[in-house]
Each structure stands twice: as C-alpha cells, then as structure tokens.
N, C-alpha and C positions, 0 to 999 in steps of 0.2 A: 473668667475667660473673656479673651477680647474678640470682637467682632470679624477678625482675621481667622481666630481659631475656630469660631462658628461657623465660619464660610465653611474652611478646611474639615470640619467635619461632617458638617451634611454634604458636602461633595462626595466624600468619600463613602458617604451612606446611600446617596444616589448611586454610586456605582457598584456598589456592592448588590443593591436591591435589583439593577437591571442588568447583571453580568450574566452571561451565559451560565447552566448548567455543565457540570465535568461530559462531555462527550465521551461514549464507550463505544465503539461496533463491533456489532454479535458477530456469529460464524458466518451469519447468511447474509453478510451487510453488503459481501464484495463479490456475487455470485455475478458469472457471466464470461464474457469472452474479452480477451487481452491480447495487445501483440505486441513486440516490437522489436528493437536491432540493435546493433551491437558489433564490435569488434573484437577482435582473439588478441592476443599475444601467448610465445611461449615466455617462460621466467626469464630466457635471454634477453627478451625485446625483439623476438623475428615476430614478424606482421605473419599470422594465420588465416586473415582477410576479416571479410564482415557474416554476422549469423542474425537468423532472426528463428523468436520464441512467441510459440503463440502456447496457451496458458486459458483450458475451458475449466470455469469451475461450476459444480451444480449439487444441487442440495441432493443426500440423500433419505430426510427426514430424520426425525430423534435427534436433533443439531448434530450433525455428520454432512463431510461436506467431502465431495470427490473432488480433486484436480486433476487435472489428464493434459499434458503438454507436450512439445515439442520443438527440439534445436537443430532447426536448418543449418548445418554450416556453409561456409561458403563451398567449397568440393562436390556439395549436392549431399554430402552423408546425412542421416538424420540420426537424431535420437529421441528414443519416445520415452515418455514418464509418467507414474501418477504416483497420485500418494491422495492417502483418504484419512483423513480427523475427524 
C-alpha cells in the first residue's frame, strides 16, 4: 500500500471514529408552543388571504403527547383542533 492510500485510510478512520451518532427524537423532544403564517389559496389560484396556526404540544405521560391547535384565517373564522399519540 502507498503512502497516498495510508493517508486515505486513516482519514477515513478519523472520520468515521468522530462522526456523529444516528440522531432520533422521541415523542417528547418537540413539546411546547409554535406559531406561525401563512396564506390560502382556493385550487383556482383566488387569494383566500393570510392565516396563522398556533400548535401547543404537552406531554401527557406514558409517551402520549396532546396537540391542541388553532387556524386563524384571515375573516376572523377559526378552527380549533387536537389530536393525541
């Protein structure tokens, strides 16, 4: 083996040995409050205007997690939601 290929393999063995681990996040990793905005359209392409979504999540033990949200549109209408995993 030539001195090229040695370089090339402990490089590759340095990077391998300080690579990060596979990252996962659990259920509870993303708990909390979120908001943000947005605009509509219908399929036509008519402007429905701007909405905003806010989105609280919180644990509720045994890995189960409530979301409970809401879609301001612009009209003032809302819409409320949850949904629990």
């Amino acid at each position: 083996m030539n001195t090229k290929s040695l370089l090339t393999v402990g490089a590759l063995s340095l990077v391998g040995l300080f690579a990060p681990a596979r990252a996962h996040a659990g259920i509870t990793d993303t708990l909390g409050l979120w908001e943000g905005t947005g605009t509509a359209s219908e399929v036509s392409g008519k402007d429905l205007g701007a909405f905003t979504v806010t989105l609280t999540r919180k644990s509720l033990g045994n890995a189960k997690v409530r979301a409970d949200g809401k879609v301001t549109l612009a009209n003032g209408h809302e819409v409320v939601f949850w949904q629990e995993f």
